[in-house]
C-alpha positions as CSV (number, residue, x, y, z in Angstrom):
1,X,19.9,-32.9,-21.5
2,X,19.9,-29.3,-22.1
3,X,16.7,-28.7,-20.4
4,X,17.7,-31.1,-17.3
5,X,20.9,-28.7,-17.2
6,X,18.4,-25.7,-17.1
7,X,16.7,-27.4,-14.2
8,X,19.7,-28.0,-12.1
9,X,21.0,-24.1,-12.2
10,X,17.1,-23.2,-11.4
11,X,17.6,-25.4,-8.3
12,X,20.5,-24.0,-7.2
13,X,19.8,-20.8,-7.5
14,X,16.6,-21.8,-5.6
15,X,18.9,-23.1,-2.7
16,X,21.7,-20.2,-2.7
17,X,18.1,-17.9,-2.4
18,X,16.8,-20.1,0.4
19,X,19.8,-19.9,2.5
20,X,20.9,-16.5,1.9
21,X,17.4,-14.8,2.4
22,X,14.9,-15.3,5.4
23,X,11.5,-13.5,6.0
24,X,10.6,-12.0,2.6
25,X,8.4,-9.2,2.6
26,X,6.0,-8.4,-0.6
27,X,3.7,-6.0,-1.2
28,X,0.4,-7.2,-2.7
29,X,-0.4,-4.5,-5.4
30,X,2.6,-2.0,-3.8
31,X,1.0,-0.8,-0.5
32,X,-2.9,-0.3,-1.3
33,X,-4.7,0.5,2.1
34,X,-2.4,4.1,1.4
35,X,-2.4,4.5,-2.3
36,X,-4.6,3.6,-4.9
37,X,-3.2,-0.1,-5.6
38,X,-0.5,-1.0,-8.5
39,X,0.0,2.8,-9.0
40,X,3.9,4.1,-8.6
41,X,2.6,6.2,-5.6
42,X,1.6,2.6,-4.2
43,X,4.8,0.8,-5.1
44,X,7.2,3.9,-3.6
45,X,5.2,3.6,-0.6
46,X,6.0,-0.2,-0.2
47,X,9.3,-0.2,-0.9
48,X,9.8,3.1,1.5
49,X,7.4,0.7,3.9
50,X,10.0,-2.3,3.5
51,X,9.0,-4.9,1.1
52,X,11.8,-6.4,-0.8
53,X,9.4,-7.2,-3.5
54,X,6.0,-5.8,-4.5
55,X,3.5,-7.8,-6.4
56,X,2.2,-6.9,-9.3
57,X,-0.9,-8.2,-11.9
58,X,-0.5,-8.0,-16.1
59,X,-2.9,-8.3,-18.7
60,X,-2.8,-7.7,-22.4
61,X,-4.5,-5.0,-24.3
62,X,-6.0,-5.2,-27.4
63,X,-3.3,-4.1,-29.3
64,X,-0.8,-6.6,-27.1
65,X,0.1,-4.0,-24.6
66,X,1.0,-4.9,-21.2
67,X,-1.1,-3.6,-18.6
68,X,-0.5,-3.7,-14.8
69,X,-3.8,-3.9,-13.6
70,X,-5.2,-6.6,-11.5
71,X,-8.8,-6.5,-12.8
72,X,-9.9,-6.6,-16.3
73,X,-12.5,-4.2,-15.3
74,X,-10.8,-1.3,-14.5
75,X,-13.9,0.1,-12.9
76,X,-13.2,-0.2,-9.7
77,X,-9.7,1.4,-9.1
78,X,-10.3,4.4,-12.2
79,X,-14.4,4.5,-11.8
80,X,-14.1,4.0,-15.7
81,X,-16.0,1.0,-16.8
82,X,-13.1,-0.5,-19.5
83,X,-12.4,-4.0,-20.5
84,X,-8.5,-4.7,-20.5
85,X,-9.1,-7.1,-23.0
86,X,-11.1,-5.0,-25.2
87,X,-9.7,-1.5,-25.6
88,X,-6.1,-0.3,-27.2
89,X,-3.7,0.7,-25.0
90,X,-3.6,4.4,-25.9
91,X,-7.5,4.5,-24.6
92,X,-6.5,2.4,-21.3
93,X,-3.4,4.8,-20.8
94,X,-5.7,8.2,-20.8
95,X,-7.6,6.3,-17.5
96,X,-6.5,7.8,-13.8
97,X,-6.6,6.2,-10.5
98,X,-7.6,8.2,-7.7
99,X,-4.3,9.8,-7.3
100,X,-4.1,11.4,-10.6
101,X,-1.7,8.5,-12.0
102,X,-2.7,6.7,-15.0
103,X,-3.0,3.4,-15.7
104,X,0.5,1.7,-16.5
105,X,2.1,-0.5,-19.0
106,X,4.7,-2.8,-17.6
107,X,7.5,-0.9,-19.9
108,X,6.7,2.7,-18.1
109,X,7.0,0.5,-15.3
110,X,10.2,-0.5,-15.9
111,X,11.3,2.4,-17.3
112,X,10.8,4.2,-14.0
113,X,12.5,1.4,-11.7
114,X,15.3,0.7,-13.8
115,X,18.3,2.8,-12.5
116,X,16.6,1.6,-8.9
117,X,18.2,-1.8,-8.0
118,X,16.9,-2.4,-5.2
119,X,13.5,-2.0,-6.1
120,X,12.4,-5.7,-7.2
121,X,8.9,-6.9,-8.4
122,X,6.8,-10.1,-8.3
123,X,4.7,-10.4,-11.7
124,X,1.5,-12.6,-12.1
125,X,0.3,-13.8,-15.3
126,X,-3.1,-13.3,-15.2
127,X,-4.5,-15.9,-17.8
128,X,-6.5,-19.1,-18.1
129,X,-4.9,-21.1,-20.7
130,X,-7.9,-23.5,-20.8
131,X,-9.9,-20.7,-22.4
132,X,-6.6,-19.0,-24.3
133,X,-4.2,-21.4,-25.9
134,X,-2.0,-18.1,-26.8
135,X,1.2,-17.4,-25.2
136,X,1.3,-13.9,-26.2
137,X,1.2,-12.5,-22.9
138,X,4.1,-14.9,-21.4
139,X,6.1,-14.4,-24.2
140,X,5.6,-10.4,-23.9
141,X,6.2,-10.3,-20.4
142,X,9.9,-12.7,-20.8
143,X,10.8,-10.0,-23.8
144,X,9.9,-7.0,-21.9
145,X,12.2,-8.2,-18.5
146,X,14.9,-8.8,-21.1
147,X,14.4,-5.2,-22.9
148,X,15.1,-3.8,-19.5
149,X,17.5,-5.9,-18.1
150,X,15.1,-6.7,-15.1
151,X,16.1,-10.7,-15.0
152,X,17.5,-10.7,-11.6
153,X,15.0,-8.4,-10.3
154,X,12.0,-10.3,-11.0
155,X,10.4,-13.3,-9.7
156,X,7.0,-15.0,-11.7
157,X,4.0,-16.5,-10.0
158,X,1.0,-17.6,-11.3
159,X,-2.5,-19.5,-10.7
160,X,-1.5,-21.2,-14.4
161,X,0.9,-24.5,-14.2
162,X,0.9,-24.0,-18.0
163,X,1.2,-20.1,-18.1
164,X,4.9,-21.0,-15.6
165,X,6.0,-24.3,-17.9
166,X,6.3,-21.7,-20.7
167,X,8.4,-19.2,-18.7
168,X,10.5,-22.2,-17.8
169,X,11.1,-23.0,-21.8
170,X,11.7,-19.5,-22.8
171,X,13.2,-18.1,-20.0
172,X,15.3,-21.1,-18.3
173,X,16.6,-19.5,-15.0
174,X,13.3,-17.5,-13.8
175,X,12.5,-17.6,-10.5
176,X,8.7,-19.6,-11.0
177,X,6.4,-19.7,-8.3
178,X,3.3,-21.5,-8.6
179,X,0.3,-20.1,-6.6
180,X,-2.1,-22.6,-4.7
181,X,-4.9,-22.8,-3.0
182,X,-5.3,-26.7,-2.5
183,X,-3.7,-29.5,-2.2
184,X,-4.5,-30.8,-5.2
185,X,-2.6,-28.3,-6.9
186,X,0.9,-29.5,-5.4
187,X,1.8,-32.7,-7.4
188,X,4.7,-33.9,-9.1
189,X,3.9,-32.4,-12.7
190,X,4.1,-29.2,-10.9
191,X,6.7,-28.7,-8.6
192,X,9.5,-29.6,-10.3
193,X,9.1,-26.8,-12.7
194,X,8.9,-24.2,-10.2
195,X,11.3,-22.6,-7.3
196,X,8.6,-22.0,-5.0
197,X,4.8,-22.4,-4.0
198,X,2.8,-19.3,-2.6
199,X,0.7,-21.1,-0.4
200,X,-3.2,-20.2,1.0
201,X,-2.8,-19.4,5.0
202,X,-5.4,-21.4,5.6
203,X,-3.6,-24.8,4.3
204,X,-1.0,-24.4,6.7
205,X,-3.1,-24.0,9.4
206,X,-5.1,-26.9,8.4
207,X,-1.7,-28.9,6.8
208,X,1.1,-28.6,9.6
209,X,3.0,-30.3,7.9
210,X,3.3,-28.6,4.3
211,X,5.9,-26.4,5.0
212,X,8.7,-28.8,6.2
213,X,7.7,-31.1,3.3
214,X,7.8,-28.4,0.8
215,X,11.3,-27.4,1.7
216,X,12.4,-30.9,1.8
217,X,11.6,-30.6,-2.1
218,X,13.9,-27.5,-1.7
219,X,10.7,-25.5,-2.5
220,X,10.6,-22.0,-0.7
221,X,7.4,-21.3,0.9
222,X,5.2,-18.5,0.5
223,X,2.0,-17.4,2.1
224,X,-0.9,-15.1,0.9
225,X,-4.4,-14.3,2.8
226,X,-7.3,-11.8,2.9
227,X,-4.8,-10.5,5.2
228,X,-5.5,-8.1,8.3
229,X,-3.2,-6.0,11.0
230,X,-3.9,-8.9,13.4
231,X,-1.0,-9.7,15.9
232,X,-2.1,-13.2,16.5
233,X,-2.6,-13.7,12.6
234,X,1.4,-12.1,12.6
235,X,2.3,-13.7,15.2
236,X,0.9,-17.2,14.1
237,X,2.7,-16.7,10.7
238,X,6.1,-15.8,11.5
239,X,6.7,-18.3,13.7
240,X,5.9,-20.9,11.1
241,X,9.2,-21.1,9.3
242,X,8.1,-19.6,6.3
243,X,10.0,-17.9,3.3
244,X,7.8,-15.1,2.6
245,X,4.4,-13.2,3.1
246,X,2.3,-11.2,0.6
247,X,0.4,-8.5,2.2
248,X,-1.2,-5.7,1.8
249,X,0.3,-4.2,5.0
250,X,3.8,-4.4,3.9
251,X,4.7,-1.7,6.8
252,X,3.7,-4.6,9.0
253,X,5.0,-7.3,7.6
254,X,8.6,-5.5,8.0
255,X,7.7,-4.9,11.5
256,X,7.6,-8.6,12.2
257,X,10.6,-9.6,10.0
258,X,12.7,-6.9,12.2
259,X,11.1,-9.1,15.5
260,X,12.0,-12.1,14.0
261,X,15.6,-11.1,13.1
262,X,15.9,-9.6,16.2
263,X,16.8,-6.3,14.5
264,X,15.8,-2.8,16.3
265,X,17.2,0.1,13.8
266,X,16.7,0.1,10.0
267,X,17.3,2.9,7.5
268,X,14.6,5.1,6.6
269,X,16.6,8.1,5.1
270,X,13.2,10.6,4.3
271,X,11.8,14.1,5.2
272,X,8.8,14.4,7.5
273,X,6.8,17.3,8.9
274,X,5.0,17.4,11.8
275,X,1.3,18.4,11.8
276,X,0.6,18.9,15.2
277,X,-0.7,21.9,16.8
278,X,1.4,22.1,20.2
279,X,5.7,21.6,21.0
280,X,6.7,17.9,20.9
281,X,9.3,16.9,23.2
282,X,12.2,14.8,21.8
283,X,14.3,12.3,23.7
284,X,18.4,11.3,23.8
285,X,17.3,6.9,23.5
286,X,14.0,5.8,22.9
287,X,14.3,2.6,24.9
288,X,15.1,4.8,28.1
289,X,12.8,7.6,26.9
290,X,14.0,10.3,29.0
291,X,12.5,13.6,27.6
292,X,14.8,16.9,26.4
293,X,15.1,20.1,26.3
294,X,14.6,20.0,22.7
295,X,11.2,20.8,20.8
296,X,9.7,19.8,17.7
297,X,7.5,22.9,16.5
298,X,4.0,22.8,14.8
299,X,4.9,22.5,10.7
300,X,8.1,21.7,11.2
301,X,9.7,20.2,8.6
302,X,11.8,17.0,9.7
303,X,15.3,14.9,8.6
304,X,14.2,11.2,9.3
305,X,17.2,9.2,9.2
306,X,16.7,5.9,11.1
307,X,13.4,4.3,12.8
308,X,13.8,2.3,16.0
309,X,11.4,-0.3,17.7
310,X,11.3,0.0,21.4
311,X,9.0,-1.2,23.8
312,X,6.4,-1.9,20.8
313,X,6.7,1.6,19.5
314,X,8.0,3.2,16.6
315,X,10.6,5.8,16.9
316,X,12.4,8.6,14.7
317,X,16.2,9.8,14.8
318,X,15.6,13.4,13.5
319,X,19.1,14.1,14.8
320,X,22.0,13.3,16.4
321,X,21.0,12.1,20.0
322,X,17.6,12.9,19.1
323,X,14.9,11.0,18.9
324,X,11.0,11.3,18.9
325,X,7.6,9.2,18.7
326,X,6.5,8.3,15.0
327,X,3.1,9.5,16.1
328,X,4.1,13.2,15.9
329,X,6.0,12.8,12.2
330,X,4.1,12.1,8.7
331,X,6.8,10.6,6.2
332,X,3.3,10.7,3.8
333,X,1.2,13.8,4.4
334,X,1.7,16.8,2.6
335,X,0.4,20.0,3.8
336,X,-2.3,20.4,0.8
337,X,-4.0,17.1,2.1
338,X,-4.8,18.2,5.8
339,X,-5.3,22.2,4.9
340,X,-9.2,21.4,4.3
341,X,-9.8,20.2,7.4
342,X,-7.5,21.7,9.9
343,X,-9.8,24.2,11.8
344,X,-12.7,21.4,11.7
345,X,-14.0,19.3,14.9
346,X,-15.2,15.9,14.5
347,X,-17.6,13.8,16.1
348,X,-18.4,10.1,15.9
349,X,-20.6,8.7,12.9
350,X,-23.8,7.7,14.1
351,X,-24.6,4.2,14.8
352,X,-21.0,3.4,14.9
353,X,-18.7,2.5,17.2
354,X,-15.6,4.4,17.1
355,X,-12.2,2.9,18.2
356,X,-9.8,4.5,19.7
357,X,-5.7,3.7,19.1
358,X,-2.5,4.6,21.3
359,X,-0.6,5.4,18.2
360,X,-1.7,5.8,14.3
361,X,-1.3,1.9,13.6
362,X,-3.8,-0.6,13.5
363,X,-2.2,-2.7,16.1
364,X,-2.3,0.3,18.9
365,X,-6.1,-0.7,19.1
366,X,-7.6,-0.3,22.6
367,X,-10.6,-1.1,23.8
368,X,-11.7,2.6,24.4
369,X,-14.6,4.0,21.9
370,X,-15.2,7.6,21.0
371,X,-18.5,8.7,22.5
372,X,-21.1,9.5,20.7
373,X,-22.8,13.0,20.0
374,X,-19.6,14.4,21.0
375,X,-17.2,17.1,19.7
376,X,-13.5,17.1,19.8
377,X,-10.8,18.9,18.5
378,X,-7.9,18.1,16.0
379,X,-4.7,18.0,17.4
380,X,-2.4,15.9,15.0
381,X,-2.5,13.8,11.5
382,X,-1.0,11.0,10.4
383,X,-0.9,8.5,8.0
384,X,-1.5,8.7,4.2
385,X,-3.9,10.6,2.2
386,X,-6.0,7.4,1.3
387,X,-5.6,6.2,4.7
388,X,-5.4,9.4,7.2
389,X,-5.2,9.0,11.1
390,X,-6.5,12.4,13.5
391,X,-4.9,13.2,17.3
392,X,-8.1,14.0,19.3
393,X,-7.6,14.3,23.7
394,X,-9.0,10.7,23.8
395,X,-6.5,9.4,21.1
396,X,-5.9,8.8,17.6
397,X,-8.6,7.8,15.4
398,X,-9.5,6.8,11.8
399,X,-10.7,9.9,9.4
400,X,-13.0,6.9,7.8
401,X,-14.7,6.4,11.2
402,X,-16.2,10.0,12.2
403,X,-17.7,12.8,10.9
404,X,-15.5,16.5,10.0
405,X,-17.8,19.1,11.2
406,X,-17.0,22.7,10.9
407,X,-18.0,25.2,8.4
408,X,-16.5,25.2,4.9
409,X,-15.7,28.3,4.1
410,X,-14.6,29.0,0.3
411,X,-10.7,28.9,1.1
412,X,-11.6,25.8,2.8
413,X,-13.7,24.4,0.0
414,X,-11.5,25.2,-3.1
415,X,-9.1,23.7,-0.9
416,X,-11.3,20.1,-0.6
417,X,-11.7,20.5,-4.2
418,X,-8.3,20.9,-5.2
419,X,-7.4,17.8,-3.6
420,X,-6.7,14.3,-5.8
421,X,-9.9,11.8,-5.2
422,X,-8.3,10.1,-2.5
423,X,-7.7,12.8,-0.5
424,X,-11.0,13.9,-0.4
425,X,-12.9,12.8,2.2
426,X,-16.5,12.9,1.8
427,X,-17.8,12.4,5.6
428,X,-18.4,15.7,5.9
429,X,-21.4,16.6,9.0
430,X,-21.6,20.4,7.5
431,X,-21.5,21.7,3.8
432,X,-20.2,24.6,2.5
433,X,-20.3,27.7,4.1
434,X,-22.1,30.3,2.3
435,X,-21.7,34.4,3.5
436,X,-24.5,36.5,3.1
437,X,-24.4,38.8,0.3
438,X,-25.6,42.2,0.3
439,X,-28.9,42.9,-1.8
440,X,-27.7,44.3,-5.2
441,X,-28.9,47.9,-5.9
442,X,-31.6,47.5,-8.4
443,X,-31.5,50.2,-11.7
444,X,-34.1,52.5,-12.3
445,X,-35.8,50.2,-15.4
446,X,-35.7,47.1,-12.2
447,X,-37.5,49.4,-9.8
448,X,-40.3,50.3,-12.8
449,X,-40.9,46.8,-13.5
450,X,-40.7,45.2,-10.0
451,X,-43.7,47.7,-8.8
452,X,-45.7,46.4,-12.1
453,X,-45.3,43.1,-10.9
454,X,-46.8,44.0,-7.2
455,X,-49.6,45.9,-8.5
């Protein structure tokens, strides 16, 4: 009776969530096409981005620490070959990402979010209980929310049925959410112990009808993918009536849940500078967009307190009345990560063709290309130090799709080198610039046996 009980407040906290929320947006790994993924860096960025939630993969360590990492390899995110599995958690914890972070336990995590509420996370149990009968991890993860008081900040999903039926015993009112990639996998011994399903994109588009029959089950729905910037893809998915979708673009996904909510201004509330090397005209409205008297200088640090959509554009308030493109302001950049290569050129990498955007988003693509064997100058950055954008006269382009070329000279270089790995771009056409030194004068006992040597 007790657990029926359990089941009916689950339920109705499943409903009151499904009526009182629409278009969630979550953050697969935080925001990792900017920052190095599952890093605070990368979780900042997709809250500041606009995910309401930002997913988030645990292991254990040897020793029973949890560790947010999505791979038990940490190879590829710390270049470190280490086995989750296999090392204590003091030798995981002295492992960096490319940013200089290191790797986190899910109580650091905590402890950093805690006094922010509106930061909320998704956690996935990363586990096969056919090959571990334990429920270490589970009952870690349940002790650890409770620690920190996290309960109503935290949602569960997981590939495991059996890894979510525990979490339903130990932790009665947890928001479960099963993670599917079939059909098979959605059956009667499964749903009812969970609020929600986060469903493959490619069953709905093959399953019309899973959706509608889901929420009749008062299941939310949410989808994941190997997802892109693609409008159609966007397009296609918000206009299914869908609960939720985890991206790794979570600065898109917001985009579309302001279209679909019909909502033009949001907060933003963060400083900006602007990179450029010429004035930037402001504006009074950006959906009239007529231009002021009223300049935005080169490395001028900016007061970003709302962002408007208009006319498929981003837009600032820096002001009152005052408005600008977000192509001239970086809410990420920090001078440090452009200094190496402001004074550089670039030119298209060969045997590539270079596209060519309107604005520093993936979805201001035109159908221009950079030509080839061409050089053109820097004008603006954008973007994020993982993921950095460049303002040339044809348009804005992708620092990973051309070459820098310039000379490095040693200001320029210990520059490079000071940056954090993922700042430091290595297309790089020229290397380091070295001055000519004059000869040294030679001493007397030199001189005596260089002319031994020549005779």
């Amino acid at each position: 009776m007790k657990r029926k009980s359990h089941l009916i407040t689950a339920l109705f906290f499943s409903l009151i969530f499904l009526t009182t929320t629409g278009f969630t947006v979550v953050g697969h790994r935080g925001d990792p096409t900017k920052y190095p993924e599952e890093t605070i860096q990368s979780d900042d960025s997709a809250f500041n981005s606009g995910a309401d939630y930002v997913e988030l993969d645990l292991h254990l360590s040897s020793d029973g620490e949890l560790v947010v990492s999505h791979d038990d390899d940490l190879f590829r995110v710390t270049h470190t070959h280490a086995i989750v599995s296999q090392n204590t958690w003091q030798a995981l914890s002295q492992l960096t990402y490319d940013n200089g972070e290191h790797v986190l336990s899910l109580a650091e995590l905590f402890e950093h979010y805690q006094k922010k509420p509106d930061t909320k996370f998704i956690l996935e149990t990363k586990i096969d209980h056919s090959i571990d009968s334990s429920y270490e991890l589970e009952d870690k993860i349940a002790a650890t929310i409770k620690k920190y008081h996290m309960e109503k900040r935290v949602m569960i999903h997981s590939f495991s049925a059996a890894s979510l039926f525990h979490f339903r015993e130990i932790m009665p009112d947890a928001y479960l959410i099963l993670i599917v990639g079939s059909l098979k996998r959605m059956n009667f011994s499964n749903l009812p112990q969970v609020n929600a399903v986060n469903v493959s994109s490619d069953l709905i588009l093959n399953h019309s009808w899973l959706i509608h029959w889901l929420h009749q089950l008062n299941k939310q729905v949410f989808v994941w993918t190997e997802m892109d910037e693609s409008p159609e893809l966007w397009h296609w998915l918000i206009n299914k009536n869908i609960d939720g979708v985890v991206t790794n673009f979570p600065s898109t996904g917001f985009k579309y849940k302001l279209a679909k909510e019909g909502t033009h201004k949001y907060d933003i509330h963060r400083k900006g500078l602007y990179f450029g090397n010429k004035k930037a005209a402001t504006m009074m409205n950006p959906y009239v967009r007529i231009k002021r008297k009223k300049f935005v200088y080169p490395g001028q640090k900016l007061e970003v307190s709302y962002g408007v959509r208009a006319h498929n554009q981003l837009y600032y308030q820096i002001d009152n009345q005052t408005f600008i493109s977000a192509e001239f302001v970086t809410l990420d950049l920090k001078p440090q990560d452009v200094a190496p290569y402001q004074d550089k050129q670039v030119i298209a990498r060969p045997q590539k063709e270079v596209a060519l955007y309107r604005y520093p988003e993936n979805q201001a693509k035109t159908k221009k290309k950079m030509p080839l064997n061409q050089l053109y100058r820097i004008y603006n950055f954008n973007g994020s130090p993982k993921s950095m954008w460049l303002k040339t006269s044809l348009g804005w382009v992708k620092v990973r799709d051309i070459l820098f070329y310039g000379f490095f000279d040693e200001t320029s270089w210990k520059n490079y080198h000071n940056l954090p790995r993922m700042s430091r771009y290595p297309n790089i056409a020229l290397t380091q610039y070295q001055p000519l030194q004059a000869p040294r004068e030679l001493t007397f006992t030199q001189k005596i046996k260089l002319a031994a040597q020549l005779n």
